[in-house]
Structures are given as structure tokens and as C-alpha cells.
N, C-alpha and C positions, 0 to 999 in steps of 0.2 A: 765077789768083786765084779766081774762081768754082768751078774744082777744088778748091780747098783748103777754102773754105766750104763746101760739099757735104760734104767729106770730115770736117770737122770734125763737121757736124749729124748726120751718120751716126753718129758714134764716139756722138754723146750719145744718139743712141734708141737704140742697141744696148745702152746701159748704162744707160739708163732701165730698160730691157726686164728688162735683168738683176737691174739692184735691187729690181726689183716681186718677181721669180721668189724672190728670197729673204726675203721676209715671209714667214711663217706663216699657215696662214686659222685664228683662234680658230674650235675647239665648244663651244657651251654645256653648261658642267658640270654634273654633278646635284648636289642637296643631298647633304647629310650626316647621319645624324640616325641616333639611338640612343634607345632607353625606357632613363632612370639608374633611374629606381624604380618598380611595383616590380620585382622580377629574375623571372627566370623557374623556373615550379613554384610559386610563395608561394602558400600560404592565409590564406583568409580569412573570418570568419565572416560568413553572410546578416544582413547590418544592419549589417554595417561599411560608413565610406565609403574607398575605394580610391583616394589622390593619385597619378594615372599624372604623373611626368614624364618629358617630352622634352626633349632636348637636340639642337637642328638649327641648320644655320648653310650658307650657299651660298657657297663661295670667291671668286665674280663678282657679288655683290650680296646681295639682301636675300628673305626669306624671308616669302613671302607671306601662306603660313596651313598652321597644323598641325591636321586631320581625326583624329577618335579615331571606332575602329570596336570594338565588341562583340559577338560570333561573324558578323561581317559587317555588321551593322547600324551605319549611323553614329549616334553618339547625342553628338557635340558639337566642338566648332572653338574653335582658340586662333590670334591671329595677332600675339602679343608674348612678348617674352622675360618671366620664366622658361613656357617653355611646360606649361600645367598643366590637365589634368580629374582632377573630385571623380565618380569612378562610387558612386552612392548604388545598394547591393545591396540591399537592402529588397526588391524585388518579383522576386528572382529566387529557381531553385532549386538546390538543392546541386546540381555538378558541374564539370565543366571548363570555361572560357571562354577564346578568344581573343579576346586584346586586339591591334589591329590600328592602328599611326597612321604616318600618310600627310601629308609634308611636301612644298609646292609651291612652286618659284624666279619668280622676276619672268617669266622666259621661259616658266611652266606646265608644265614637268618635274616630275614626281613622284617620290619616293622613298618605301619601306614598309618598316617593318620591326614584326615582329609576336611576342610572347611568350604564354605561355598560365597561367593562374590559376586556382587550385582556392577552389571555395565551400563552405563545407561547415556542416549546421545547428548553434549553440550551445547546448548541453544540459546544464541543471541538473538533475541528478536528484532527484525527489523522496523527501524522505523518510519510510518506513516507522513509523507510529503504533504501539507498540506497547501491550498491553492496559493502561489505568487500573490504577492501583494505589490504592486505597483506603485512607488513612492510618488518617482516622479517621469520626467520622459528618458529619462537614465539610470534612473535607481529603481531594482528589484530589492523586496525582504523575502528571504527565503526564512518560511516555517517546518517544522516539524515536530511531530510527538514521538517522545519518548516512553517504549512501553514494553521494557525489557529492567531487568532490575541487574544486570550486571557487565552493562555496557564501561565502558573507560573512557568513552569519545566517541567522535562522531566525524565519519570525513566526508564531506561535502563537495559531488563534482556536477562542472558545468562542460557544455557542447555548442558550440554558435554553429548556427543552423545544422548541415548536417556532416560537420568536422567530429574533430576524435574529442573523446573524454580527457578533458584535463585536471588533477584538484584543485578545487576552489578555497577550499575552507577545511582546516584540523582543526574542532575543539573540543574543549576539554567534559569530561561527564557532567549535564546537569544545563550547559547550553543550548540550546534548540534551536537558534536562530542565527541568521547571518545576513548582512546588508552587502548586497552585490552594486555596487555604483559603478561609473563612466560607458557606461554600456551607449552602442551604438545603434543612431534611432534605425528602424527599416531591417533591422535583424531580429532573428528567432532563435531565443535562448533556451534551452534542455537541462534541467536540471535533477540530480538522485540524491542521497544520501544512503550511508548503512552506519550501523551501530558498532565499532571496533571493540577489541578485548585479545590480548595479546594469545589468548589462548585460541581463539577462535571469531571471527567476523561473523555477522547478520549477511544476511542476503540485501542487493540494494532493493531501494525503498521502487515503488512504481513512478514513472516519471513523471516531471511536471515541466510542460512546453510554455512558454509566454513570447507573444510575439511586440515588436516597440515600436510599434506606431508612433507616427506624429500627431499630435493631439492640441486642444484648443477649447474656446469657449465660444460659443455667439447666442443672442439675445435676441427674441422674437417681441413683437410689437406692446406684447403685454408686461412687459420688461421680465420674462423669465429667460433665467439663465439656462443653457446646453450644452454641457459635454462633449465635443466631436472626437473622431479618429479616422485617422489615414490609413484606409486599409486594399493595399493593390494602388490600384490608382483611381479608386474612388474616396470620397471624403464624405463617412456618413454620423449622423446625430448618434451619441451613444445614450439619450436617453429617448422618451418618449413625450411627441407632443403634447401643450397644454396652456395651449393659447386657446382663448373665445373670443377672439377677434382675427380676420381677415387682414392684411399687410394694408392694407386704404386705411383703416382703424376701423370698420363697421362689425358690428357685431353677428358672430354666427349664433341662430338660433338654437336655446337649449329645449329640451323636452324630456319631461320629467315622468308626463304619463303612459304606460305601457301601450296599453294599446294605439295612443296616437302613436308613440312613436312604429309600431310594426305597420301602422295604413299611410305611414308619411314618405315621401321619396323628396323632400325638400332638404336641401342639407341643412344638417342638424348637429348635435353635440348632446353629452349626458355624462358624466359622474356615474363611475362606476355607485351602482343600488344609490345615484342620486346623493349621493355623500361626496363632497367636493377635499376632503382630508386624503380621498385615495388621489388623489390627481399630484401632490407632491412625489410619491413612491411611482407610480405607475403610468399616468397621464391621464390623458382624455380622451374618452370614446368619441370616433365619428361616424356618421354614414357618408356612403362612396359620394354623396352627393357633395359634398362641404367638403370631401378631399382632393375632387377633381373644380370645387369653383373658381372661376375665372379671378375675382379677390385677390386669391392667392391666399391658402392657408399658410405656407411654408412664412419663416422668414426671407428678407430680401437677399438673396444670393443662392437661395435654397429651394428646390421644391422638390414634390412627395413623387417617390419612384415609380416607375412602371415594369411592368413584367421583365424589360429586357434587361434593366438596371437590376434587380434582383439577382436574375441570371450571370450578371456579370461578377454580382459579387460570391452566387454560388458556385461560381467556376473558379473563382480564386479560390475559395477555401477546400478545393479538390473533388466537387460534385463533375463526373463524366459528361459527356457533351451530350450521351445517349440519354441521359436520366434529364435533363435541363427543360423539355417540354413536358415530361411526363404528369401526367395531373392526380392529384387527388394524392392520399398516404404513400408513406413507401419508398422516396425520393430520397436517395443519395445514401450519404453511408453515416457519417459522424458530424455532417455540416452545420446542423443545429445545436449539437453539442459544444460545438468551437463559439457558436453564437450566444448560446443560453449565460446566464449570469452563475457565478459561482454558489450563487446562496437567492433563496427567496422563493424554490419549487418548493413543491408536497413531493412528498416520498419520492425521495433521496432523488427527486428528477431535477438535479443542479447538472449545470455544464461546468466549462474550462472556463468558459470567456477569452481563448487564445489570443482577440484582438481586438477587447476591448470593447466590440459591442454591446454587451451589456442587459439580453433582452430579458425583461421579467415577463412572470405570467399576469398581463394587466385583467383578462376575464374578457366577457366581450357581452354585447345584450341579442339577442335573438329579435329577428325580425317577423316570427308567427305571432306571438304574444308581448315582445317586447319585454323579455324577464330577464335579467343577473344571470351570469354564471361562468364559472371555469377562472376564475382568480384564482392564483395559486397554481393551477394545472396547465395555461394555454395560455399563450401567444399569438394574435392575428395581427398582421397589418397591412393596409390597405397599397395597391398599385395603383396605376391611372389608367390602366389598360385592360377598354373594356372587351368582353368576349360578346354580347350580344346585347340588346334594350334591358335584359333582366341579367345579368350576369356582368363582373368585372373577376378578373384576379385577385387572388386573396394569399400572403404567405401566411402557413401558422406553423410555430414549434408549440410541441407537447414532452409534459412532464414525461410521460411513457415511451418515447423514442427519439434516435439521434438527429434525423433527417430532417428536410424542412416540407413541410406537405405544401402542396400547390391547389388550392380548391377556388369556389365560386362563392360569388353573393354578391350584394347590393344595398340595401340597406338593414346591416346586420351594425352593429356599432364595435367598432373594428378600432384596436389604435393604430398609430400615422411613424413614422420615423422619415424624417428627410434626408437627401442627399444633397451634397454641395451642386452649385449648376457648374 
């Protein structure tokens, strides 16, 4: 009997033994977990904010907290579903970022998984002002180009003389221009634009200055018409003489042939290379002779400036008192650029035409051989104020600098521009 009891409690530990051996031992599993947005590569602009979500979940329980890292740096913890950070990129700079988040189980198992994002800076381009157009003695058109492709408008501000920025003009994408009218004559107006987008502005455009002279016509004896403007308190021709006749009605002599004209000191007259189609655009060459004749080149109320009238008007447009004698290149700082014509140099040597003046590059002829040249590039015109028997003043603007150069000559064939008497 005690045999069999024995034998019986044996059979059960053996088979205790055995049922244990066939459990399983559980290991604690790792999380699960995926970044759903955004995906990997996205861009985005610096000042966006960046919704990373996570999607994590532990098959053996609950998920303690999900770690968000930024090229390594933690910068914030979610430990509820939906798992979510707002990375605010404001203070960061263009380039690649890894995004890094790091999911922890009840048991402190971790799982990582990491995608990478590009920043890159948002850019309105600004747009290019282009030169005032002068309607009338009170109406400006302001241009502009447009050369950004995701602009929304454009806000337009103006400055009378040298007061504060006001807006002028909001409009809408795709507009480029705007009509400034009742403007006051004898003021200088300053004008910008930039390119709006609610998300970020252009930088403003470079300025554009236009001054609003008082302006007019008058008629020299050959019946052409002139352009003038009031600039300071002198009143001068904004185009270029082009009369071949003297205010008597007598005719000034032309000369056609080079070298007569270099051995001639009789005043004279010439067409630029002898082509009388430049004289509309640009005028008529004279030597000092036919611009100081007693006649009278100018029209009747008009005649051709002298050194000090020049000076007066290069002291209005802010040449120093020191620079006002100085001869030869070099003279003043922007004075000829305020002079120069908006359009009509070589290589990109246009001015502002601040006031109107208007001076193109008419060429001039040489008085060694009496040849063509510098149309396009150079501006001479003649004073009445001579420096010695072979010498008078000469102003010239060039296409290659701002200044007005002050040099010599005599019978170089030079154009004329008059001043009011």
C-alpha cells in the first residue's frame, strides 16, 4: 500500500516537472512606432511650424512617452495618443535636419526611428523701380517689374522731399504700375515699392527721386520746337540746339569737309557724320565760334551759357563749391547722372534725369582731323567763357561716370543747350 502511494506522488512530480517545462518564459517586447507625417526629404520654409506625428503602440501594454529629437538635441515629449510636436523653425538655418523620436514601454525599452528634413529660406523678390515717367507738370507714372513668382501685391510708397514714407499705392498681384497725379510743381518726390506675400515681404525696391519743375515750350527762328525746365532758379532748354540760322535770320555756315572743318575757326555748324536725321534726336554740332556770334545763336529771350551759369546750375544739383573750378575729369560726385537722360547711353551709362534736363550723348567732331565720334558715349556743350585766344570752357558728361567734366577747346564741334536770359 505505501508502495503504491509513493508511486502514485512520484507520477505527479514527474508530471508537475513536466508541465512547468512546457510554459514559455515571456520577453518584453519593444514598442512599435513610425513618424506618419512628415515623410522623409519634405521641405520646409524657416517660419513654418513642422506637425511631426508619431504613431507608437506596445503589444504588452502601454506606452509611456514619446521623446522628439532635433540633429540630436531633445527639444520635447508627448506621452498621449495622438502623439504630436509643433517644431517652431523660426530660429533655425537653411539646411538638413534630423528629426529623431524615441518611444518608451512600461518596462523602459526604447525604440527610434529617425527621418531627415530640409529648411530652406522663403524669398520674395524684390521688385525693380523702373525710371518715373513724367505725364505731365503734375502727373508721375510709377513702373515696376515684376520678377518674383509668388508675390500677392505690391505696396507702393512715396516721400516729398525729404519727409517720412507714406503708402501710396496697395495693388493687387500682376499690376505694376500706378498714376501719382496733383503733385506740386518745385517739389522732389521719392519713390519704392516691395513685393508683399503674407507669409513674407521682398526687400524695397532701390529708389527712384524725380524732381517737378516747371516746364514749357519755345521755338527758335527755324521754327523748331524746345522743351524747357525750371531748375533752381535758372530756366534751361531740355533739348539740344538745332537751328542753322542766327535770331537776324542769317544763315550759320555748314561744313561738311573734315579737314576744312579742323583748319576753320569761322563759326560753323555740321550734322553729326554729316547726316542731318541725327539733329532731330540729338541736335547740331557747333564750333565756339557760331556759339559766342554776336547774331545770336540762342532763341530771342535765350542765350548759350557761360562757365558761371553752368556752375550755378552744378551747385544746385549738389557739386561743392571746392570742386566748381576744378578742370578737366573728376568733378563732383552724381551731378551728371541727375543730368544724363534716362535711356539713349551705351553700356548701361543712362542717368536719372532728376530734373528734366535730358542730356543725350549727341558725339562731337574733333578739331585735328575733323572726324565723328562718341555718340552714344559723350556729351559736350559749349560756354561763352573763353580761357584764352585758343581755349574756351567746355562741359562734357560721359557714359563711364557720374560727374560733369570741365575741359577746353575751340573749334571742336561741340552741342549748345540754352539758358533763359
Amino acid at each position: 500500500m505505501e508502495s503504491k502511494i509513493f508511486t502514485i506522488v512520484g507520477l505527479i512530480f514527474i508530471a508537475g516537472i513536466l508541465n512547468t517545462c512546457d510554459d514559455p518564459i515571456l520577453e518584453n517586447m519593444s514598442p512599435e512606432i513610425s513618424i506618419t507625417a512628415p515623410t522623409e526629404g519634405s521641405e520646409f520654409f524657416i517660419g513654418d511650424t513642422v506637425s511631426i506625428y508619431v504613431d507608437a503602440n506596445d503589444p504588452e501594454g502601454d506606452i509611456i512617452i514619446v521623446n522628439y529629437y532635433i540633429n540630436g538635441i531633445e527639444v520635447g515629449s508627448d506621452s498621449s495618443q495622438p502623439y504630436l510636436y509643433d517644431w517652431d523653425t523660426n530660429l533655425h538655418a537653411e539646411g538638413e535636419y534630423e528629426i529623431k523620436v524615441n518611444a518608451v514601454d512600461a518596462e523602459n525599452k526604447p525604440v527610434i526611428t529617425t527621418i531627415n528634413l530640409i529648411l530652406t529660406q522663403f524669398v520674395v523678390n524684390r521688385p525693380g523701380l523702373l525710371p518715373i515717367t513724367r505725364i505731365d507738370q503734375t502727373t508721375n507714372y510709377i513702373d515696376w517689374s515684376d520678377v518674383s513668382d509668388n508675390e500677392e501685391g505690391f505696396v507702393l510708397e512715396r516721400k516729398v522731399s525729404d519727409g517720412s514714407w507714406s503708402q501710396l499705392a496697395l495693388t493687387e498681384t500682376g499690376v505694376t504700375g500706378h498714376t501719382d497725379a496733383d503733385l506740386v510743381i518745385d517739389e522732389t518726390y521719392t519713390y519704392r515699392v516691395k513685393a508683399i506675400n503674407q507669409r513674407r515681404d521682398s526687400r524695397w525696391s532701390l529708389e527712384r527721386r524725380i524732381y517737378m519743375p516747371l516746364t514749357g515750350f519755345v521755338t527758335d527762328i527755324d521754327g523748331n520746337e524746345y522743351g524747357w525746365v525750371r531748375i533752381g532758379d535758372q530756366t534751361w532748354m531740355a533739348e539740344n540746339l538745332r537751328t542753322t540760322h542766327y535770331r537776324d535770320g542769317s544763315a550759320v555756315r555748314e561744313v561738311t569737309d573734315d579737314l576744312y572743318w579742323s583748319g576753320t575757326s569761322i563759326a560753323s555748324f555740321c550734322y553729326y557724320e554729316n547726316n542731318s536725321d541725327n539733329a532731330t534726336t540729338y541736335g547740331i554740332l557747333y564750333n565756339w565760334s557760331a556759339a559766342v556770334d554776336a547774331r545770336g545763336l540762342a532763341p530771342e529771350g535765350w542765350h548759350v551759357p557761360s562757365d558761371e551759369e553752368w556752375m550755378e546750375l552744378e551747385s544746385f544739383l549738389g557739386m561743392s563749391e571746392s570742386m566748381l573750378d576744378y578742370p578737366y575729369p573728376g568733378r563732383g560726385t552724381d551731378q551728371g547722372k541727375k543730368l544724363k537722360s534716362t535711356s539713349g547711353w551705351n553700356e548701361n551709362g543712362n542717368g536719372t534725369d532728376e530734373f528734366g534736363f535730358s542730356a543725350l550723348p549727341g558725339g562731337s567732331r574733333d578739331f585735328y582731323r575733323g572726324v565723328f565720334g562718341s555718340m552714344g558715349y559723350f556729351a559736350d556743350f559749349w560756354t561763352t567763357t573763353e580761357v584764352n585766344l585758343d581755349w574756351a570752357w567746355v562741359r562734357g558728361i560721359s557714359y563711364s561716370s557720374d560727374g560733369v567734366n570741365r575741359h577746353v577747346s575751340k573749334r571742336s564741334g561741340y552741342s549748345v543747350r540754352c539758358v533763359k536770359d
